[in-house]
PyMOL commands that place a pseudoatom at each C-alpha (Angstrom):
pseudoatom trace, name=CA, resn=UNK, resi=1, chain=A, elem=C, hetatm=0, pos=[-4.167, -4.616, -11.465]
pseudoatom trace, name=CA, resn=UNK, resi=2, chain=A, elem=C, hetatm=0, pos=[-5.200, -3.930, -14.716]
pseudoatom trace, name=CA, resn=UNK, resi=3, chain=A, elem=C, hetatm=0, pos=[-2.934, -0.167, -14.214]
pseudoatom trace, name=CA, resn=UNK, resi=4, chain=A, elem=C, hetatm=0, pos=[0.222, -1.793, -12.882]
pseudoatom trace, name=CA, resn=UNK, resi=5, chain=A, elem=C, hetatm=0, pos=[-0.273, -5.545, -15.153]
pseudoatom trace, name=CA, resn=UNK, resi=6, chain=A, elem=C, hetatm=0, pos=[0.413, -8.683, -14.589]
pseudoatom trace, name=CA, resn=UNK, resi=7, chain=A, elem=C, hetatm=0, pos=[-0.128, -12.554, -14.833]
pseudoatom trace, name=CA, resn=UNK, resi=8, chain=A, elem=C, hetatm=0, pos=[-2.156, -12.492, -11.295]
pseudoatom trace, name=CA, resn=UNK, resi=9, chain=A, elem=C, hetatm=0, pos=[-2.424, -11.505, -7.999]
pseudoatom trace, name=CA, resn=UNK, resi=10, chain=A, elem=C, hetatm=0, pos=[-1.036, -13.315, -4.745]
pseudoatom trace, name=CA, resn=UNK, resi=11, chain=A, elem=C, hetatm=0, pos=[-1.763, -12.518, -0.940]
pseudoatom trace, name=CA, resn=UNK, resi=12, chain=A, elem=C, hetatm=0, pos=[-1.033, -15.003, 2.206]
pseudoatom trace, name=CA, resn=UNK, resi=13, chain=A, elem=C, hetatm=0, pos=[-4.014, -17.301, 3.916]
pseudoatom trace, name=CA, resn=UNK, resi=14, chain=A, elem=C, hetatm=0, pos=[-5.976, -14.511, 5.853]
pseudoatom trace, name=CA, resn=UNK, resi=15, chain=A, elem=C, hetatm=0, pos=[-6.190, -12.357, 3.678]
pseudoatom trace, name=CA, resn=UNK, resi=16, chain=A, elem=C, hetatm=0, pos=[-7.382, -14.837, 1.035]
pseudoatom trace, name=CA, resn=UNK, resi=17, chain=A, elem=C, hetatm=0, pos=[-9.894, -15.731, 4.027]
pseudoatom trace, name=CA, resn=UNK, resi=18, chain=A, elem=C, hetatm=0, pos=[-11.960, -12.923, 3.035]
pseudoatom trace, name=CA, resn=UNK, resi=19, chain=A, elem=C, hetatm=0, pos=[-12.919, -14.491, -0.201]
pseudoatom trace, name=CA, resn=UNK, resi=20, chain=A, elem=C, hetatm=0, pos=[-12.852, -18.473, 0.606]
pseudoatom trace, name=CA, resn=UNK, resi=21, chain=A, elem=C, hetatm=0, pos=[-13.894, -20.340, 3.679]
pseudoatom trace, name=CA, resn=UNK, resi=22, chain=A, elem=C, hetatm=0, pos=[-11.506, -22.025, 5.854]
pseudoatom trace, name=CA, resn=UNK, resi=23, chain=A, elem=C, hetatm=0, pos=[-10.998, -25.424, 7.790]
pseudoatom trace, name=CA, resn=UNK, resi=24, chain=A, elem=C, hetatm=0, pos=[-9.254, -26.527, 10.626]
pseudoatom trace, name=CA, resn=UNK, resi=25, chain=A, elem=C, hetatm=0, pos=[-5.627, -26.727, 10.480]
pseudoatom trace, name=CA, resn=UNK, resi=26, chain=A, elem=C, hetatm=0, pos=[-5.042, -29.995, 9.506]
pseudoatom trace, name=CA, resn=UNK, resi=27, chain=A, elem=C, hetatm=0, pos=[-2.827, -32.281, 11.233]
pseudoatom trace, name=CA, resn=UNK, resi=28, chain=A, elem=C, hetatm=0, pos=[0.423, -31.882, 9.081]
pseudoatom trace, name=CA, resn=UNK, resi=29, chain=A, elem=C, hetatm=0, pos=[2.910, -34.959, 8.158]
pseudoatom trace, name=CA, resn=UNK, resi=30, chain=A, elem=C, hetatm=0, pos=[6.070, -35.659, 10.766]
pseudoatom trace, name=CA, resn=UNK, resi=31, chain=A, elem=C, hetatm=0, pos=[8.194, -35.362, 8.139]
pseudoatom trace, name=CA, resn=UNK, resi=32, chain=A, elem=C, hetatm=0, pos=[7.876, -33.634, 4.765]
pseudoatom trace, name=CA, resn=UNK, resi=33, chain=A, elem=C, hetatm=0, pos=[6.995, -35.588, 1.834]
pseudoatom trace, name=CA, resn=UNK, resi=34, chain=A, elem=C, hetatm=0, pos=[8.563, -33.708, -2.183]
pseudoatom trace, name=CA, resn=UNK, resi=35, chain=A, elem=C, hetatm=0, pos=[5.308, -34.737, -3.971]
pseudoatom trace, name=CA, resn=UNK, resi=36, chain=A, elem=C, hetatm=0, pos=[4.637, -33.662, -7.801]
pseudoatom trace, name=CA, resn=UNK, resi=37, chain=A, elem=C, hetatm=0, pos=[2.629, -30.126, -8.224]
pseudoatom trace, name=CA, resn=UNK, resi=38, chain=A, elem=C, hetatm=0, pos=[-0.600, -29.959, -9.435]
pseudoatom trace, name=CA, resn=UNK, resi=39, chain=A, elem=C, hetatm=0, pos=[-1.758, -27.589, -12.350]
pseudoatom trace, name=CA, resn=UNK, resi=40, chain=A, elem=C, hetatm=0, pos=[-5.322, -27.344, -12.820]
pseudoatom trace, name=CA, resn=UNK, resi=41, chain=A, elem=C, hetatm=0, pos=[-7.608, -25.806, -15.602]
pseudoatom trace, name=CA, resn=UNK, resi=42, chain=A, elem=C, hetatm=0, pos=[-6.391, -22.444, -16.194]
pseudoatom trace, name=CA, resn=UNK, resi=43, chain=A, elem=C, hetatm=0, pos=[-8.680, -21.314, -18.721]
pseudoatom trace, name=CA, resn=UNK, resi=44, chain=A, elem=C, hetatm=0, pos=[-6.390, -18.318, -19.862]
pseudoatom trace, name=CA, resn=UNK, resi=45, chain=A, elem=C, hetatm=0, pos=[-7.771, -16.515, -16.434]
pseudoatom trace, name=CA, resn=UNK, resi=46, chain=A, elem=C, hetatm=0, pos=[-5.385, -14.595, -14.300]
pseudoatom trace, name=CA, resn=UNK, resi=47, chain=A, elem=C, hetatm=0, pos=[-4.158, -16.391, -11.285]
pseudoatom trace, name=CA, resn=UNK, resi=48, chain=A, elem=C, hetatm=0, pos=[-5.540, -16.014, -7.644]
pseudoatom trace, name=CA, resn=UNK, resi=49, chain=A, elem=C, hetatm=0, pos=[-2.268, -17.263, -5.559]
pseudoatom trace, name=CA, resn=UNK, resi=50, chain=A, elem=C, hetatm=0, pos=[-2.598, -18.003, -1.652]
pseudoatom trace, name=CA, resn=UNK, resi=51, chain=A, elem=C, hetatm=0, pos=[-0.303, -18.697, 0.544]
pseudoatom trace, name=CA, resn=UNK, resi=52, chain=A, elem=C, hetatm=0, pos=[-1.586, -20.918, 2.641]
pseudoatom trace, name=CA, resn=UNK, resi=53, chain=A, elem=C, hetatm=0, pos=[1.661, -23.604, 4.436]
pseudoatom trace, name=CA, resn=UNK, resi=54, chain=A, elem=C, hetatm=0, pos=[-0.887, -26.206, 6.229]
pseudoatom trace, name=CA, resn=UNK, resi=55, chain=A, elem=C, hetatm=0, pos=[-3.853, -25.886, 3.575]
pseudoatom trace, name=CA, resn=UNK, resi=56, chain=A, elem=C, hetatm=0, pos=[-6.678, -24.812, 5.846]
pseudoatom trace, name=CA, resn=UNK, resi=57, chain=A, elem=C, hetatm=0, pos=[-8.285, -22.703, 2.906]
pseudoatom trace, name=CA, resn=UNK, resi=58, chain=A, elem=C, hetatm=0, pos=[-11.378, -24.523, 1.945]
pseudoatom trace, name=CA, resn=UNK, resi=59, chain=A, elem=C, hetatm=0, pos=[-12.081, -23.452, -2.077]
pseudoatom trace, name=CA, resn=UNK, resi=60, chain=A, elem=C, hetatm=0, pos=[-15.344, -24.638, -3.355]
pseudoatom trace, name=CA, resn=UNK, resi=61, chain=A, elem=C, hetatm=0, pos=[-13.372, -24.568, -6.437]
pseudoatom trace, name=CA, resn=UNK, resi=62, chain=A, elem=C, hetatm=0, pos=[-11.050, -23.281, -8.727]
pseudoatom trace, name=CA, resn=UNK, resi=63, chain=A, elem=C, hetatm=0, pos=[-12.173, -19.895, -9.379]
pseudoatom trace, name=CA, resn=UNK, resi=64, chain=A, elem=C, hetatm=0, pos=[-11.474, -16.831, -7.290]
pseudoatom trace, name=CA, resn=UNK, resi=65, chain=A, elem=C, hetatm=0, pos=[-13.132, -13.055, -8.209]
pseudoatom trace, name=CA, resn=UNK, resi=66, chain=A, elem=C, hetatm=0, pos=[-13.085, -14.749, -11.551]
pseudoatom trace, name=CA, resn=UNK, resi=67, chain=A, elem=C, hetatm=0, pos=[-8.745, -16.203, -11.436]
pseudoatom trace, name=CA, resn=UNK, resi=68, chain=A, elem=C, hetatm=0, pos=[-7.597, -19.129, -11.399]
pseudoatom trace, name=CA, resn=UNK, resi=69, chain=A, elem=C, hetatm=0, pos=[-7.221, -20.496, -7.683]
pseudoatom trace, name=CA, resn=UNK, resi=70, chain=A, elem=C, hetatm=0, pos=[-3.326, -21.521, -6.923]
pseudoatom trace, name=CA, resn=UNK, resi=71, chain=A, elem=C, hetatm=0, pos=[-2.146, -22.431, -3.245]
pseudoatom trace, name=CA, resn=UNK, resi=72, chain=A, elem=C, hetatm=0, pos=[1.346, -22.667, -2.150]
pseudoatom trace, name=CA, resn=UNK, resi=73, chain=A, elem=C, hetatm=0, pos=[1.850, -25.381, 0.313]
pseudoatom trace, name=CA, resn=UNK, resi=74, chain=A, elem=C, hetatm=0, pos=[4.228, -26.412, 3.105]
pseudoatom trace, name=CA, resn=UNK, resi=75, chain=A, elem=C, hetatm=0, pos=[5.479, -30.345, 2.027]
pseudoatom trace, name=CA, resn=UNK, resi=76, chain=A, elem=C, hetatm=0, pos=[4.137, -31.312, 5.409]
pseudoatom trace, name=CA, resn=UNK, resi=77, chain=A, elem=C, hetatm=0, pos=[0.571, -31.061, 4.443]
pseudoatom trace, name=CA, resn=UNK, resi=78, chain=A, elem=C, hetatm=0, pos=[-1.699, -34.204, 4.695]
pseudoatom trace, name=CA, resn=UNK, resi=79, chain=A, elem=C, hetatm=0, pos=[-2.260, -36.614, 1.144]
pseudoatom trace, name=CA, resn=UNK, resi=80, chain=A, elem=C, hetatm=0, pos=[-6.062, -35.347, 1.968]
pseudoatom trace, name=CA, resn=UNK, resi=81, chain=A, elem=C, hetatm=0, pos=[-5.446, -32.170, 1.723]
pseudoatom trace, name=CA, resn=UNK, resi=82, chain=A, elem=C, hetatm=0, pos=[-3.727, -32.587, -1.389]
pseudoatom trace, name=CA, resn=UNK, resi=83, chain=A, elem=C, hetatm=0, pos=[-6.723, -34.770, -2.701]
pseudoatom trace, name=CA, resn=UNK, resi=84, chain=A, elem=C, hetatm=0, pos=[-9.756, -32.486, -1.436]
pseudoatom trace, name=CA, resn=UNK, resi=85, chain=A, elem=C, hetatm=0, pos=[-7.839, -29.104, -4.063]
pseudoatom trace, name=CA, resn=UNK, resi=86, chain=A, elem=C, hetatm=0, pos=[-7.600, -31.354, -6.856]
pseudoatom trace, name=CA, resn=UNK, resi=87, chain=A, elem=C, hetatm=0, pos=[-11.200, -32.460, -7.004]
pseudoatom trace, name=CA, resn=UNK, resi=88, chain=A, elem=C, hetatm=0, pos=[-12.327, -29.053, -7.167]
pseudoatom trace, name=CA, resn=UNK, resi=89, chain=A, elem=C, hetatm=0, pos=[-9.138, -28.080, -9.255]
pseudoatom trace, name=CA, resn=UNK, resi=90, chain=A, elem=C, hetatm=0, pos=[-7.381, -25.685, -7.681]
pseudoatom trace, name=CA, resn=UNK, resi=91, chain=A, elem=C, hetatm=0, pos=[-3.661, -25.719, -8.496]
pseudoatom trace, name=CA, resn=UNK, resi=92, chain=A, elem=C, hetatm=0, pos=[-1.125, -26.201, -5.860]
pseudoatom trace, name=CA, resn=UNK, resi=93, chain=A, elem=C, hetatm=0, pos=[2.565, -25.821, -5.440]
pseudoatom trace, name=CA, resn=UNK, resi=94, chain=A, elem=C, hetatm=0, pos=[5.369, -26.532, -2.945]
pseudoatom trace, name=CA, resn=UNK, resi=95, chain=A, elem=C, hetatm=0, pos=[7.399, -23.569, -0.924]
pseudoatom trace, name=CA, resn=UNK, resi=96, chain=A, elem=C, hetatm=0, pos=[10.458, -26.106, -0.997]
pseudoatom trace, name=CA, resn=UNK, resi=97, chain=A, elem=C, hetatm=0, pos=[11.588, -28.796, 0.886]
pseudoatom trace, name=CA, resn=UNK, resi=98, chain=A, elem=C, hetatm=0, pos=[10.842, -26.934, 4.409]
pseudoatom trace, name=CA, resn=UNK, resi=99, chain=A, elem=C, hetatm=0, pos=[7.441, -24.976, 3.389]
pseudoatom trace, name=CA, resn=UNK, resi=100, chain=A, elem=C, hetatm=0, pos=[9.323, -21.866, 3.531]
pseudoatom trace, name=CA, resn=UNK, resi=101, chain=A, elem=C, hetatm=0, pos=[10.998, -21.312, 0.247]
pseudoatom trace, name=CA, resn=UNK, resi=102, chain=A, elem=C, hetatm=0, pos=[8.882, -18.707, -1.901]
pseudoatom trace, name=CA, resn=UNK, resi=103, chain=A, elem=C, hetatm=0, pos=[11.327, -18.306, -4.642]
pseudoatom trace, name=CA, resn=UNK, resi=104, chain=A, elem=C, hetatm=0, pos=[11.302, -22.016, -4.978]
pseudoatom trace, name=CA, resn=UNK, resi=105, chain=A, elem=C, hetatm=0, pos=[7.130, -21.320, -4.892]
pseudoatom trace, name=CA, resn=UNK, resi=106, chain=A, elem=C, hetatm=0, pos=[7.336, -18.112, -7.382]
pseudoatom trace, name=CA, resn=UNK, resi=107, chain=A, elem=C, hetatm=0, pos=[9.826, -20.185, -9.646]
pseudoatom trace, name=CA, resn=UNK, resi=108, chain=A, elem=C, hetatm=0, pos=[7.392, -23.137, -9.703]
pseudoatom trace, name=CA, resn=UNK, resi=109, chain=A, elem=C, hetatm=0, pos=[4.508, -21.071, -10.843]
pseudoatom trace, name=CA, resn=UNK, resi=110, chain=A, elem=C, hetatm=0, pos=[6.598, -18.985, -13.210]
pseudoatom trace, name=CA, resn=UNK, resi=111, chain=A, elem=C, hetatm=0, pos=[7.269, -22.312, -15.126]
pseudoatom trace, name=CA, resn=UNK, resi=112, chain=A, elem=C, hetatm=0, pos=[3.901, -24.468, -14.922]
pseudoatom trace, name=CA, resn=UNK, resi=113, chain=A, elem=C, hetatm=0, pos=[1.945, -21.235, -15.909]
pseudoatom trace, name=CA, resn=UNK, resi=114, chain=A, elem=C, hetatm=0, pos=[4.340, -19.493, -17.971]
pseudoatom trace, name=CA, resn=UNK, resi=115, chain=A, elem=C, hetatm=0, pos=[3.730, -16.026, -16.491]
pseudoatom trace, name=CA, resn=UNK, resi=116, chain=A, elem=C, hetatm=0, pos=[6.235, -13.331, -15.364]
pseudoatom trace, name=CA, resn=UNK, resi=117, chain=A, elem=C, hetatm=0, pos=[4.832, -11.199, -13.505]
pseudoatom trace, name=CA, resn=UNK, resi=118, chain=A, elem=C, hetatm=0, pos=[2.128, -11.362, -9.853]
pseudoatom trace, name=CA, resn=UNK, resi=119, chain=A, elem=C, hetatm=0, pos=[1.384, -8.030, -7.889]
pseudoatom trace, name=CA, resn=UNK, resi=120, chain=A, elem=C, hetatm=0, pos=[1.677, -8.809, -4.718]
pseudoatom trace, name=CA, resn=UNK, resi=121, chain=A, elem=C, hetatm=0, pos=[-1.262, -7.434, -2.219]
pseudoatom trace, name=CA, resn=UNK, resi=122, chain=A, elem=C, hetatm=0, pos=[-0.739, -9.101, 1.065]
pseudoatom trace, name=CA, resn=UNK, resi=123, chain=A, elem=C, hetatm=0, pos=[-0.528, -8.249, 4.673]
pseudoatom trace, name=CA, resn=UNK, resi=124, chain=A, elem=C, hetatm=0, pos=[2.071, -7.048, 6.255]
pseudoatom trace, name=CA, resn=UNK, resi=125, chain=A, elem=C, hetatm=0, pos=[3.872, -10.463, 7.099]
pseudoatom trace, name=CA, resn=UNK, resi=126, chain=A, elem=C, hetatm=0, pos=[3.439, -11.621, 3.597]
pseudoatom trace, name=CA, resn=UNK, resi=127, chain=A, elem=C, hetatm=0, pos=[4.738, -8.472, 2.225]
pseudoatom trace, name=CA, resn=UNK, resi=128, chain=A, elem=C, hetatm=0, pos=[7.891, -8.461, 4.538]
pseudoatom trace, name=CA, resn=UNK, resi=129, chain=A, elem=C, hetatm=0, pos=[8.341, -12.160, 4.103]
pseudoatom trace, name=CA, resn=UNK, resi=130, chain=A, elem=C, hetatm=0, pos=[8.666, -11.364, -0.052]
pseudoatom trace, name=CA, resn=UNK, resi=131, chain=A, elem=C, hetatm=0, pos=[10.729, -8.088, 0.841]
pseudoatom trace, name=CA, resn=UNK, resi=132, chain=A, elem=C, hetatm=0, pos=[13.262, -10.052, 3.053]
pseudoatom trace, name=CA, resn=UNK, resi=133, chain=A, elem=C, hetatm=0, pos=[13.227, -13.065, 0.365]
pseudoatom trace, name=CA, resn=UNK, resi=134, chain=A, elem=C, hetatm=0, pos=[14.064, -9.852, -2.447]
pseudoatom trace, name=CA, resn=UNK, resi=135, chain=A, elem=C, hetatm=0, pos=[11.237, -10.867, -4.182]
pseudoatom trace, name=CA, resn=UNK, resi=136, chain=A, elem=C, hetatm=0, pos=[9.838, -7.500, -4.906]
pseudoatom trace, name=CA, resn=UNK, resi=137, chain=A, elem=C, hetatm=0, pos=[10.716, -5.388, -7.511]
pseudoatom trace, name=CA, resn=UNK, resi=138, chain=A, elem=C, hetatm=0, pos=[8.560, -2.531, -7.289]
pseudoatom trace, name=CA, resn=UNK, resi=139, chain=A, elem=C, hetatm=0, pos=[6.227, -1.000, -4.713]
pseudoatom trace, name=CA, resn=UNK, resi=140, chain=A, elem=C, hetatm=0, pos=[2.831, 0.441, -5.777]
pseudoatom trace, name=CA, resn=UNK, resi=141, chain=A, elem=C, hetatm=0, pos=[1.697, 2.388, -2.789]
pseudoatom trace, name=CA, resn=UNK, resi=142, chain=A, elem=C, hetatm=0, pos=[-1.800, 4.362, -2.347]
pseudoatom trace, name=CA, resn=UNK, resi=143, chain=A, elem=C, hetatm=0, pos=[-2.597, 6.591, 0.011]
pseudoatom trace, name=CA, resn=UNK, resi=144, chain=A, elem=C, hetatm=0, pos=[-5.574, 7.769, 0.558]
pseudoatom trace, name=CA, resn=UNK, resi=145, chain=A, elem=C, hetatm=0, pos=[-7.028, 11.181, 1.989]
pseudoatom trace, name=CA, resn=UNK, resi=146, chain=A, elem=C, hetatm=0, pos=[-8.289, 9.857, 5.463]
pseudoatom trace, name=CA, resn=UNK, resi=147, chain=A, elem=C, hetatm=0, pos=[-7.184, 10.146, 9.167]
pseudoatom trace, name=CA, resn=UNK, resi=148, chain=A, elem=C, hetatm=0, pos=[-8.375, 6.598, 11.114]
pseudoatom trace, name=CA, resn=UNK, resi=149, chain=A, elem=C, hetatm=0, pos=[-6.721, 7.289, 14.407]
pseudoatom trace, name=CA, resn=UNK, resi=150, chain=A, elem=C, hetatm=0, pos=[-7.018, 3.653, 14.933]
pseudoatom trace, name=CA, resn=UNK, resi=151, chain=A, elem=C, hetatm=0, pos=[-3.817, 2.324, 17.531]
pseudoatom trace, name=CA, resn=UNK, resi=152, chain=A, elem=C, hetatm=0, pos=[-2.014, -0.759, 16.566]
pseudoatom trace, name=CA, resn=UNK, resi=153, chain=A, elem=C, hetatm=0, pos=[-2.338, -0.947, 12.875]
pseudoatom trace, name=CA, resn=UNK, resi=154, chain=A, elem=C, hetatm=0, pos=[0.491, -3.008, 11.435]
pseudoatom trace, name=CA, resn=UNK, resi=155, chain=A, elem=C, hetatm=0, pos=[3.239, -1.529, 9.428]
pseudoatom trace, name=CA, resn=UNK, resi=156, chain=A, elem=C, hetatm=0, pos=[3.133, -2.224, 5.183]
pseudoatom trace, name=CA, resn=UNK, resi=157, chain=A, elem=C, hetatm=0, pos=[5.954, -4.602, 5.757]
pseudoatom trace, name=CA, resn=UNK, resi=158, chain=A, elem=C, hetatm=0, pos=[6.439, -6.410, 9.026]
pseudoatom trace, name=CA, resn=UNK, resi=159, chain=A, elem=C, hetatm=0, pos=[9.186, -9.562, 9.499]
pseudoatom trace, name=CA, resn=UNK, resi=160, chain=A, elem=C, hetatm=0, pos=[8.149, -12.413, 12.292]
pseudoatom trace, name=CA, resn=UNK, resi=161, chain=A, elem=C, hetatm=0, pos=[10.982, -14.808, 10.693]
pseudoatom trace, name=CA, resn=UNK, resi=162, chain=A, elem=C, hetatm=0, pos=[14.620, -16.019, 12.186]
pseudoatom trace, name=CA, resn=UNK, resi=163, chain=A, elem=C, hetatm=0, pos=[17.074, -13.163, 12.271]
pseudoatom trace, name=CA, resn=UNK, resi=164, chain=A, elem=C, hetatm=0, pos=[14.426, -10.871, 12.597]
pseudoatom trace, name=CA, resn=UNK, resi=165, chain=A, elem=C, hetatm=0, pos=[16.567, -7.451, 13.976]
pseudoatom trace, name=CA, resn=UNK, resi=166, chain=A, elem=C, hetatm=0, pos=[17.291, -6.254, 10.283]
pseudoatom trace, name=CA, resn=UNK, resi=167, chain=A, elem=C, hetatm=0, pos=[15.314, -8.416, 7.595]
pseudoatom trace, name=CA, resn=UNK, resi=168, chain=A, elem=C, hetatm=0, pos=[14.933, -5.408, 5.005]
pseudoatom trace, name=CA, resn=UNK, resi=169, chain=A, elem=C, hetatm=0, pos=[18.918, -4.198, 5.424]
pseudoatom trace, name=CA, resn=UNK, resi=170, chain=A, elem=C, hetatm=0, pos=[20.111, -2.958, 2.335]
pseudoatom trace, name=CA, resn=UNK, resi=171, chain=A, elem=C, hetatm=0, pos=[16.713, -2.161, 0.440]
pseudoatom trace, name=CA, resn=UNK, resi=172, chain=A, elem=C, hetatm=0, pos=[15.493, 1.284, -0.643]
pseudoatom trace, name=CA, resn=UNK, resi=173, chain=A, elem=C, hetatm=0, pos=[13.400, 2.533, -2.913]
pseudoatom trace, name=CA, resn=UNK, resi=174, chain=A, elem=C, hetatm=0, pos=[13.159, 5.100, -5.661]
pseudoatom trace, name=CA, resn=UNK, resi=175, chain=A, elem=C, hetatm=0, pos=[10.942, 7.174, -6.873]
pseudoatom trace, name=CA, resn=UNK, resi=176, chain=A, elem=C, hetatm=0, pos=[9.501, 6.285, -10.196]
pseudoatom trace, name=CA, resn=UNK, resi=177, chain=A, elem=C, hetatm=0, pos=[6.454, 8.119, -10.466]
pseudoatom trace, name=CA, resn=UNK, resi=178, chain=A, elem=C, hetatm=0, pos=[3.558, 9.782, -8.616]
pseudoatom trace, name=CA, resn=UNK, resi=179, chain=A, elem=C, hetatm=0, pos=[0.072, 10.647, -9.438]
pseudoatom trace, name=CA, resn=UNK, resi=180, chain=A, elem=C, hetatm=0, pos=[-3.047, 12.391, -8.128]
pseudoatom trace, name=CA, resn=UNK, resi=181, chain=A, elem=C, hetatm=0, pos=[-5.978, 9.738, -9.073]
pseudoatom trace, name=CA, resn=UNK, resi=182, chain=A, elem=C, hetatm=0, pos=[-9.904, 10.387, -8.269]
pseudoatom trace, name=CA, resn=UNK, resi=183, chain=A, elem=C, hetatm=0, pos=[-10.377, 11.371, -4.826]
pseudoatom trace, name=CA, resn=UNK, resi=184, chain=A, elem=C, hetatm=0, pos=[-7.033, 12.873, -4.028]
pseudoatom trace, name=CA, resn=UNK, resi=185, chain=A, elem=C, hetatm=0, pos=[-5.924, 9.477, -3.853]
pseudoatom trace, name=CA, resn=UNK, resi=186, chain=A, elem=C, hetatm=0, pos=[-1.967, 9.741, -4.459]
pseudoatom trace, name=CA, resn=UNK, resi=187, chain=A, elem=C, hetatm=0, pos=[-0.151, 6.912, -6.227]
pseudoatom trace, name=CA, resn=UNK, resi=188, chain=A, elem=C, hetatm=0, pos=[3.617, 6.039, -5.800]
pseudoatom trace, name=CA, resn=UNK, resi=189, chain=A, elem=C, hetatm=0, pos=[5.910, 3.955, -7.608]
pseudoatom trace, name=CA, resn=UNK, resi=190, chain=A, elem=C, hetatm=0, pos=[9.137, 3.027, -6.302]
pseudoatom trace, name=CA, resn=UNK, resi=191, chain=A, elem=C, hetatm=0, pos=[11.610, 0.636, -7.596]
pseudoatom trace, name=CA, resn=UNK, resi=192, chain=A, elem=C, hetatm=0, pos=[13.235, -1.636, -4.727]
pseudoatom trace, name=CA, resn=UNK, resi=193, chain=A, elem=C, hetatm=0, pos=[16.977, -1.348, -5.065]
pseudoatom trace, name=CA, resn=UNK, resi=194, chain=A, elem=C, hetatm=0, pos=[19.436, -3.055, -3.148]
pseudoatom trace, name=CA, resn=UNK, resi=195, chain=A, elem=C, hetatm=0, pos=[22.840, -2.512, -1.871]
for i in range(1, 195): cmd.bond("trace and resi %d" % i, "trace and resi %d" % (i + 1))
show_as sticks, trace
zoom trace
């Protein structure tokens, strides 16, 4: 991150998973309930961003790899859930009135934290979620110098959402540098145009 900057790093529940525990999905609310975000201790850290819509990440507290812990939430969430992130103060934000809206999310954080700027290093659903949303602006892409052979490994950028025959219609990239890193690791850097 420190290559490409940034204000902080964001990725969607699982893959979060592999640094904080997880609970049961809690039973959400029938209806969704606009409640005031929470901003937590930032301690000019970096922020750690989840994505987690029915707040089964279970933080022990606010600090992630060293970041400041931040979870978007769906508005349908439980009070308790709500309650159990602020005790250990981790930050927490709303994806808009349906759980769904990231810009609404981004915007949110871009405003209580002041920052610009997140790299974005999600899964594939996340990624194509923020690509179909046109809330990427550049793609940092390694690859590395390594045949897996493995079958059924997901694409970079996959789309499970309504209207799901062309999500990423009218996006390309260019080309905005390449380099050979340690390894023969190669490094791309594409701008994400549209239109």
């Amino acid at each position: 991150m420190k290559r490409i900057g940034g204000d902080g790093w964001i990725v969607g529940r699982k893959t979060m998973a592999d640094s904080v525990a997880e609970h049961p999905a809690p039973p959400l609310l029938p209806e969704p309930c606009i409640r005031p975000h929470f901003v937590g201790e930032r301690a000019g850290r970096a922020l750690a961003v989840a994505i987690d819509p029915s707040g089964r990440l279970a933080f022990d507290g606010n600090d992630v790899d060293g970041d400041h812990a931040v979870v978007i939430l769906s508005p349908s969430v439980p009070q308790s859930t709500l309650d159990r992130l602020r005790e250990r103060g981790v930050s927490y934000v709303f994806a808009g009135a349906d759980g769904h809206d990231l810009a609404a999310a981004l915007t949110t954080i871009g405003e209580a934290f002041a920052v610009r700027r997140l790299t974005l290093q999600g899964g594939a659903t996340t990624n194509g979620r923020f690509l179909a949303a046109d809330l990427i602006d550049h793609v940092s892409t390694l690859i590395m110098p390594a045949i897996d052979g493995l079958s059924g490994v997901r694409a970079i950028y996959e789309f499970d959402g309504p209207d799901a025959t062309r999500p990423f219609e009218g996006r390309h990239l260019r080309l905005v540098s390449s380099e050979t890193l340690e390894g023969g690791v190669v490094w791309l850097r594409h701008e994400v145009r549209r239109g």
